[in-house]
N, C-alpha and C positions, 0 to 999 in steps of 0.2 A: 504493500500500500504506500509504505513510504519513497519506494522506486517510483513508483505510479506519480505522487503527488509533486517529486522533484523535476521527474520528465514533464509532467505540465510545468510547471513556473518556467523550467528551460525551454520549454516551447511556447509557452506565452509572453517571456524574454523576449525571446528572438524577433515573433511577431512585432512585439513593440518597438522594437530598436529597427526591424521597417519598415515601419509604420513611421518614426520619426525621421530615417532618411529618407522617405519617399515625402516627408512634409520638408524638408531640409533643402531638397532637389531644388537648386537654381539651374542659371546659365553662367558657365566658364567659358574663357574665352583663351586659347593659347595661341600667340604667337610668333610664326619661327620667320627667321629673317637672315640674311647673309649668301653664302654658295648656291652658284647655280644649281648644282647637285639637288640639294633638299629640293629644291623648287619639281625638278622632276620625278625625284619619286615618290614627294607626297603627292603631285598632280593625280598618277598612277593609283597612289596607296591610302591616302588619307579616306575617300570611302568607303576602301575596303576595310580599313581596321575598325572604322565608326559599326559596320554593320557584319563583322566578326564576333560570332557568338560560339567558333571554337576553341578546343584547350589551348589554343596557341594565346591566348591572352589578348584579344581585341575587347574592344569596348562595349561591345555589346546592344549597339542600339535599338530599342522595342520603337520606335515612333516614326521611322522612316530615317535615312539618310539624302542630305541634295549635296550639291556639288557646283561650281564653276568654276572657269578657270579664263584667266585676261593673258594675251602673249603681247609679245614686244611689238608687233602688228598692230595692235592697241594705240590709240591716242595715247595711252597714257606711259608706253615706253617704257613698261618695267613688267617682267615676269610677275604675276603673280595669282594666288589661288585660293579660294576658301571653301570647306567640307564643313556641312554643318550634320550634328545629330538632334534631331524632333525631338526631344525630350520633354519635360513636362511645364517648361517655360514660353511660353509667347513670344517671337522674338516682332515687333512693330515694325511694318511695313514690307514684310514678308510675307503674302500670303500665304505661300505652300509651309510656311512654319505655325501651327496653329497651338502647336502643345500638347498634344495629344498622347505621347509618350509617358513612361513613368520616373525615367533616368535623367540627369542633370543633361539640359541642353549645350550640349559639346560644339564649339565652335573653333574649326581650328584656320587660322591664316597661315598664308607661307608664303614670303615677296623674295624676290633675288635682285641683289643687287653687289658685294665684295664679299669675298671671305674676312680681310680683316677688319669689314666694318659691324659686320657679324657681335665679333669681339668686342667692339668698342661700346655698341648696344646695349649688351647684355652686361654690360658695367657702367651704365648713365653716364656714357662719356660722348659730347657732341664734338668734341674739338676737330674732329676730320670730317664733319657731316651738319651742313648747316642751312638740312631741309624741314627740320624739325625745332620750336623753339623751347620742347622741354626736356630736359637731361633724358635720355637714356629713349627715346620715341622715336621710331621712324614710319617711311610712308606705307599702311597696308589700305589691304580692299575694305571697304566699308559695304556693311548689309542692309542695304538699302530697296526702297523701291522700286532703285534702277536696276537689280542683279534680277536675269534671268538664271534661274537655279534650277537644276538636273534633275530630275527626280530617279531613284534608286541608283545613286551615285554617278549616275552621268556625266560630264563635263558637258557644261554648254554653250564652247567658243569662247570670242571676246564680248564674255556678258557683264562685265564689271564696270563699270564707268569713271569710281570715283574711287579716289585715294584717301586714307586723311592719317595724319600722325595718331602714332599709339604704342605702347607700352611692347618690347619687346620682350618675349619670355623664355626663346630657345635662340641663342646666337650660333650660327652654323656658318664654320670654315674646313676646307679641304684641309688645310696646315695646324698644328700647333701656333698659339699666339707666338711661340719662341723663333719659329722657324722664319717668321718676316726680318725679312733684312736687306732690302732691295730698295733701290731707286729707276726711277722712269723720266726721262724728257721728250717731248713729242707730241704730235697733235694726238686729239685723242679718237679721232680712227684712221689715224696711220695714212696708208696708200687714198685713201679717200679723199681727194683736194677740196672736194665741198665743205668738209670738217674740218677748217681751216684752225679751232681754240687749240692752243697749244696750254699743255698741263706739264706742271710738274708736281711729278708723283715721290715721295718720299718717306718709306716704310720700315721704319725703323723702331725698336722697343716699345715693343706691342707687348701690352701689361696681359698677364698671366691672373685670368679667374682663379683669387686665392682659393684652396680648400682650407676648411673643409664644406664651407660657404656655397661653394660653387662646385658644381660636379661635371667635369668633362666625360663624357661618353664617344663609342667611338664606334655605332652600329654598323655601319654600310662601309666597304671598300669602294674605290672608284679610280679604274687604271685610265691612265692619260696615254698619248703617245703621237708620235710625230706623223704629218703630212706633207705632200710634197707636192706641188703643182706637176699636170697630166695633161697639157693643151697637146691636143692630138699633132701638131705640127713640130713641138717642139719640148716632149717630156722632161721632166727631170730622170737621169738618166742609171736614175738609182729605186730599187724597191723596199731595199733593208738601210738602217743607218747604226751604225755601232756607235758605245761611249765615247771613244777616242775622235767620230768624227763629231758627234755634236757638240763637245766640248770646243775642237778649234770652230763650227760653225759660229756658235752663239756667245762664244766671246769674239765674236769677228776676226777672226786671224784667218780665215778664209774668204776671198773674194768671187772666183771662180770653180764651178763645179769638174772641173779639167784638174787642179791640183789634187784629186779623187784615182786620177790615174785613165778616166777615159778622154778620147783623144779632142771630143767636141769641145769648142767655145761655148763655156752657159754662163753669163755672171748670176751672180747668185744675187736671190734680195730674201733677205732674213725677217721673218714676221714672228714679232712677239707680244705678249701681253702688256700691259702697263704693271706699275709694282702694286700690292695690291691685292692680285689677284692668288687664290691659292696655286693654280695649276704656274702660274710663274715662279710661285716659293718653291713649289717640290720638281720642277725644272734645277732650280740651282741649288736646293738641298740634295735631290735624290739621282741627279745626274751628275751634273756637275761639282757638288762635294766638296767647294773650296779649292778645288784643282786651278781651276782659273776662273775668272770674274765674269759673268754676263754681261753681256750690252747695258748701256744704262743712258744714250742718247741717240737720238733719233739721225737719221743720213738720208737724206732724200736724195732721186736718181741723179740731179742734177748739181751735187757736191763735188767740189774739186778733188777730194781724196777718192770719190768714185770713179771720175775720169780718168786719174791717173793711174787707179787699178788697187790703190792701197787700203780700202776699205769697203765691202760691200753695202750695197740698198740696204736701210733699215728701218721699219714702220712698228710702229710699238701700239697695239689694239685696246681698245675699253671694255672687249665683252669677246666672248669665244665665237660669239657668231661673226663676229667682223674678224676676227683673227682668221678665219678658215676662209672667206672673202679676201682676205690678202695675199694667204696659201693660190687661193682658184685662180685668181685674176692678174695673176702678176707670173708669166713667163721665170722660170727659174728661181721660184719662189719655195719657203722650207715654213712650220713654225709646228706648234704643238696646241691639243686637247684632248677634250675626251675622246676615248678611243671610238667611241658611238656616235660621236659627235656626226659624219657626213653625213652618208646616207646618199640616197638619189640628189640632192640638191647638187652634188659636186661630180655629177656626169653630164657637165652644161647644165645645168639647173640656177639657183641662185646663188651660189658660193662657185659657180664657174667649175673649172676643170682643177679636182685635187684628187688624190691618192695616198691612203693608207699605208704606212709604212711598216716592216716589223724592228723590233727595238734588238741589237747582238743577235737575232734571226731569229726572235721570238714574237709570236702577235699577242699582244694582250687582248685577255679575256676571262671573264671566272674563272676558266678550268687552269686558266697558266698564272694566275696572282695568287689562286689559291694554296698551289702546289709548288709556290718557290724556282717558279719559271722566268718571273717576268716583274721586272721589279720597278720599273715609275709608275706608281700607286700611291697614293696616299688613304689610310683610312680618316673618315670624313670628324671634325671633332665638332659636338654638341655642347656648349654650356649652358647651363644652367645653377637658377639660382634654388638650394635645396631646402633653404628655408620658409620658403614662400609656401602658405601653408594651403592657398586656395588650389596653386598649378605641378607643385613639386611631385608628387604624387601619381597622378594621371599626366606628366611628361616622363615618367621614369616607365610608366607601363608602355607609351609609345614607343620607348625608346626599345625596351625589351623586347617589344612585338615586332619592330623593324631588326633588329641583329639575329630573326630567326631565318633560315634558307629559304624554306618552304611559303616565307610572305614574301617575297622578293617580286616586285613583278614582271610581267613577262617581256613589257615593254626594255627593262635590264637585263633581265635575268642571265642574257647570255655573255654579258661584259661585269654588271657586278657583283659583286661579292658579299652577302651578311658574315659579320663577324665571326657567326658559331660557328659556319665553314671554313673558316681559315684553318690550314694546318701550318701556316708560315706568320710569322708577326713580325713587326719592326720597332725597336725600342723607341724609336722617336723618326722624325720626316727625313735625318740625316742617314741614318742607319741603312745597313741591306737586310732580308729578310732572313732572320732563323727559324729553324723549327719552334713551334710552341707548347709551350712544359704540360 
């Protein structure tokens, strides 16, 4: 009897306690901001985790999941995306949100714009970012009226219209804060004469999210790797590119693709990122190694040290998509991204004529980052703040749900890598890859 009577109060416990979280249920709002990277696989992944009700630990949504998503085709010129879950809050001005769920209405953002602005964000610091006028905000999508929203997670194009400053809560870079150490001078899209504003970029002691404060996570892989311009008249006349040659490439001590040992005239022009960027940190951390220095100013075709043959073409890019546009469009042109980055755009498409290159004769892709084949990779780094009692919490289960194989989506699946698959690690962006213990 007295089994009997404790199993009730335990089971009418229970009841009560959700019964008070299901009266407790608001709308939380995360969001993530910095590397292209997150931007795409939450585009991919954020509905799916909102309406993942398997053991893999998604969130679980009973009230419906929507979805949009704004590209750089957008008026508003900046990646970005928001996945909401129906929960049992109202959100105003959203019809398809009406509340109807039982679970806290999840609202997640995700904008791209720097990896080490990422950083700067998620530590209220505006000094390198002065589109926002309060510490630690920058620009996401606002849920509004004007968003046309997906129903059962659909994306639905450029339905976003408006931006507005706000509270970042997951800072996403390809690099460690430690690993920035780079400068840039140049327009900032390079080969593009329209883009005539010339920046200079200067990346230097990029503060480190103290712990235990601050929790860096590091779910997703994402291998980078070089391309080479492929105009059908006039190839670059190379498919593979070893250490040894990108190293003289991209600190410039190479002018012509003939000093390679083949016998044609190609001058070379070199396309790189601005500083800045993560895939430009882990270019000079994870290739180049302090061997020798990276490019760090700009040479346009019509420099005297190009004429005379002493220094190659050099356009320094604001964003990967224009970086691969310099790759396509520029005759004897080299530079680096994501390894997924092409696609049909770069067989005459819109990034022109480029080609995939493999890195010491290896191509990167899941199977070869995983396996300690292929090593310009950088695992992607997440901060957050773990005190923060509303979002610490449900960002740690995102975070867990993304570092598993099996959520990866298929749009990556075959280039990157979740964490629990790794059987190789890297101590830090500098490091080559060892086994892991």
């Amino acid at each position: 009897m007295l089994k009997k009577i404790l199993k009730t109060m335990v089971i009418g416990g229970a009841a009560l306690t959700i019964a008070a979280t299901s009266a407790q249920a608001a709308r939380v709002d995360i969001n993530l901001y910095g590397a292209s990277a997150q931007f795409l696989f939450w585009t991919a992944s954020a509905p799916v985790y909102l309406a993942d009700t398997t053991e893999n630990g998604g969130y679980g949504c009973d009230g419906g999941v929507f979805h949009a998503v704004a590209s750089k085709a957008n008026a508003l010129g900046r990646d970005a995306g928001i996945a909401v879950c129906n929960g049992d809050t109202a959100i105003d001005g959203v019809s398809q949100i009406d509340g109807s769920g039982t679970k806290d209405t999840l609202v997640i953002r995700y904008t791209s714009k720097a990896s080490y602005d990422g950083i700067y964000a998620i530590l209220d610091d505006n000094s390198l970012n002065s589109e926002c006028a309060v510490a630690g905000q920058r620009r996401q999508p606002v849920l509004d009226s004007g968003v046309v929203l997906g129903a059962g997670g659909a994306a639905a194009g450029n339905s976003i219209p408006n931006l507005a400053c706000m509270d970042v809560h997951i800072g996403a870079s390809d690099v460690a804060a430690s690993t920035f150490g780079q400068a840039s001078y140049g327009r900032i899209k390079g080969h593009n004469s329209a883009e005539g504003t010339e920046v200079t970029r200067s990346i230097y002691n990029v503060p480190t999210p103290p712990a235990p404060t601050y929790v860096a996570a590091r779910p997703i892989v994402v291998p980078f790797g070089f391309f080479a311009n492929n105009d059908p008249s006039t190839p670059v006349p190379f498919d593979n590119i070893t250490r040894p040659m990108a190293a003289n490439i991209f600190s410039g001590q190479i002018t012509n693709w003939n000093k390679f040992g083949v016998a044609a005239d190609l001058p070379m022009v070199v396309c790189l990122r601005h500083a800045g960027s993560g895939t430009h940190a882990t270019l000079d951390a994870g290739v180049l190694r302090g061997d020798v220095n990276v490019i760090q100013v700009e040479v346009p075709a019509d420099d005297f040290g190009v004429e005379m043959g002493w220094t190659p073409v050099v356009w320094f890019n604001d964003g990967s998509s224009d970086e691969i546009k310099c790759v396509g469009q520029n005759v004897g042109a080299i530079g680096y991204a994501d390894v997924d980055k092409c696609g049909s755009k770069c067989a005459g498409g819109d990034y022109g004529y480029a080609k995939s290159m493999t890195y010491n004769g290896v191509a990167g892709n899941a199977d070869t980052i995983k396996n300690g084949q292929y090593d310009f990779w950088s695992a992607q780094w997440l901060y957050y703040n773990s005190t923060d009692t509303t979002n610490a919490g449900k960002i740690a289960n995102m975070i867990a749900w993304a570092s598993i194989g099996t959520n990866m989506p298929a749009s990556q699946a075959l280039y990157w890598a979740a964490q629990n698959d790794m059987k190789f690690a890297k101590a830090d962006d500098f490091a080559l890859p060892i086994t892991k213990d």
